[in-house]
ChimeraX commands (.cxc) that place a marker at each C-alpha (Angstrom):
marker #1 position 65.93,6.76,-49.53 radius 0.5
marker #1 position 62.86,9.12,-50.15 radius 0.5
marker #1 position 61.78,10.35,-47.25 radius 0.5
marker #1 position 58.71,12.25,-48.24 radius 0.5
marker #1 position 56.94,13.12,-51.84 radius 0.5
marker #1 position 58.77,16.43,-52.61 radius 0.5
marker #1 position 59.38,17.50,-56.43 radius 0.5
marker #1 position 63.45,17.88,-56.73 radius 0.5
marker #1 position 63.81,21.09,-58.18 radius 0.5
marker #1 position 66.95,22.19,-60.53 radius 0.5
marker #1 position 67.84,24.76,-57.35 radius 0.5
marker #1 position 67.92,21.66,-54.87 radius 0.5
marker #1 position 69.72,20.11,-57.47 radius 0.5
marker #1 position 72.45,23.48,-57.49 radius 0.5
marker #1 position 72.72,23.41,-53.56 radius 0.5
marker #1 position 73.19,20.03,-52.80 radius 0.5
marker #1 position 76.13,19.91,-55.93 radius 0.5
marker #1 position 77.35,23.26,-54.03 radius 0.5
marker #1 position 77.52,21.50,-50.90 radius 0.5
marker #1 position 79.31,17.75,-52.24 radius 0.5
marker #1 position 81.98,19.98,-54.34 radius 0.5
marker #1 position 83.01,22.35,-51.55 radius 0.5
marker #1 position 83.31,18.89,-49.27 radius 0.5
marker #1 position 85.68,17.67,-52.46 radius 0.5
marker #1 position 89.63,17.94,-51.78 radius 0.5
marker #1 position 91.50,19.02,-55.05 radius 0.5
marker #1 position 92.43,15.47,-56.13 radius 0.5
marker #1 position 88.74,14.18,-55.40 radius 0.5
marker #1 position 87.41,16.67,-57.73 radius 0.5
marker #1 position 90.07,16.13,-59.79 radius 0.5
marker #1 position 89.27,12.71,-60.48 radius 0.5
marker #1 position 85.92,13.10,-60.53 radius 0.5
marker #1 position 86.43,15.56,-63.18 radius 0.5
marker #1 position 88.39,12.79,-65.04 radius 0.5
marker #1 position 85.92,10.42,-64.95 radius 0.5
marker #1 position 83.10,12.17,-66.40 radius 0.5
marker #1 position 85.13,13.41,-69.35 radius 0.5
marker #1 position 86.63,10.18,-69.58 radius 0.5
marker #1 position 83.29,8.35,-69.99 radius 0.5
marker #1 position 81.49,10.89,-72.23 radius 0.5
marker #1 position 84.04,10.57,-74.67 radius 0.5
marker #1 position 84.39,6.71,-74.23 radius 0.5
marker #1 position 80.47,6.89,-74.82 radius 0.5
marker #1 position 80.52,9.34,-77.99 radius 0.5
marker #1 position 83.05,9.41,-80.04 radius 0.5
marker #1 position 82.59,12.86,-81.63 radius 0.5
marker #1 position 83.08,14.11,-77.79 radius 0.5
marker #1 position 86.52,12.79,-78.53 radius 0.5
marker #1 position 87.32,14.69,-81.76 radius 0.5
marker #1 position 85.26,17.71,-80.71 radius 0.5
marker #1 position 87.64,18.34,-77.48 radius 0.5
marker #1 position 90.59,17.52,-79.24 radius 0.5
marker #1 position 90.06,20.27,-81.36 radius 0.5
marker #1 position 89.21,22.43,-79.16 radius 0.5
marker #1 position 92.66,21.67,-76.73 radius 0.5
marker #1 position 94.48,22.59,-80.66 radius 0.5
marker #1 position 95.08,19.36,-81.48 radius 0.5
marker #1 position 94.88,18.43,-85.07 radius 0.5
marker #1 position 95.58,15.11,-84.95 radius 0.5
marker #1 position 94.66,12.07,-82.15 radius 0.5
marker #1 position 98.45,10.73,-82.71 radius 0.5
marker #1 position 99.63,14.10,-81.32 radius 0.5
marker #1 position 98.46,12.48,-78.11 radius 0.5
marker #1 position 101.46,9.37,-78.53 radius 0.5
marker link #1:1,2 radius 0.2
marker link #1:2,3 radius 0.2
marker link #1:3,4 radius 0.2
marker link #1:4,5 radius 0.2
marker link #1:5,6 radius 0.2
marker link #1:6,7 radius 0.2
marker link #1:7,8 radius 0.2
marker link #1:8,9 radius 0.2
marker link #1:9,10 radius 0.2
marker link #1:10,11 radius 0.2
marker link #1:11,12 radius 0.2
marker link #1:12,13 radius 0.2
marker link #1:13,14 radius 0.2
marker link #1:14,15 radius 0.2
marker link #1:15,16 radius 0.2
marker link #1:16,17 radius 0.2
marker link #1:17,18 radius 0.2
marker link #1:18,19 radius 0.2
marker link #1:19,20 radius 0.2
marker link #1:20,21 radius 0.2
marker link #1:21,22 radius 0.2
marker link #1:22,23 radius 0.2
marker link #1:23,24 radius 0.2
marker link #1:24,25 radius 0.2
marker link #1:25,26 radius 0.2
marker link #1:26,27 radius 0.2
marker link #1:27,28 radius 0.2
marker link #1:28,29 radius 0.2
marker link #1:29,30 radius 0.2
marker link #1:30,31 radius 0.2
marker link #1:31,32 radius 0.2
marker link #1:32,33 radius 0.2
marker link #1:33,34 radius 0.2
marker link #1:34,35 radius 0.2
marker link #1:35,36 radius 0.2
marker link #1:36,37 radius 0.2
marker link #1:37,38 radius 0.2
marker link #1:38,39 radius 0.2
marker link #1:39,40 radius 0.2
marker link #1:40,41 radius 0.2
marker link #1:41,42 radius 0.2
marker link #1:42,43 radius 0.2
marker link #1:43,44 radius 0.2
marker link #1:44,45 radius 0.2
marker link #1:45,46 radius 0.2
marker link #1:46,47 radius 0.2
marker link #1:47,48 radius 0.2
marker link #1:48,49 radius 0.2
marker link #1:49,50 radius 0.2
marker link #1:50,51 radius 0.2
marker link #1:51,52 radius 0.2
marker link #1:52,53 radius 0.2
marker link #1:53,54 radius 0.2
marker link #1:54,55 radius 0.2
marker link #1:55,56 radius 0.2
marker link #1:56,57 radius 0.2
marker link #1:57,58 radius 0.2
marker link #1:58,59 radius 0.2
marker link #1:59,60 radius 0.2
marker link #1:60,61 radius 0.2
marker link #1:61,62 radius 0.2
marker link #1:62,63 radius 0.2
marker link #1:63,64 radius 0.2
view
């Protein structure tokens, strides 16, 4: 829905993610939240083992 020929600009970018997040309950950002992680790990793996190490995991089976 473009409504004119303006250049979206990283700051437009910053306000209009201000303005969706403070509109966000807790559990809506939440799971939002969840989902991105979620799917950047499911997309690389080394995401995965990168973030486990860094929550002090040292091994995956910790998680069980």
């Amino acid at each position: 829905m473009r409504v004119n020929n303006t250049k979206v600009t990283p700051e437009m970018i910053a306000r209009l993610t201000e303005c969706i997040v403070a509109g966000m309950s807790y559990a809506e950002m939440t799971q939002h939240i969840y989902n991105d992680i979620y799917s950047i790990m499911i997309e690389d793996e080394e995401i995965f083992w990168l973030n486990l190490e860094e929550q002090g995991f040292d091994d995956p089976e910790e998680l069980t």
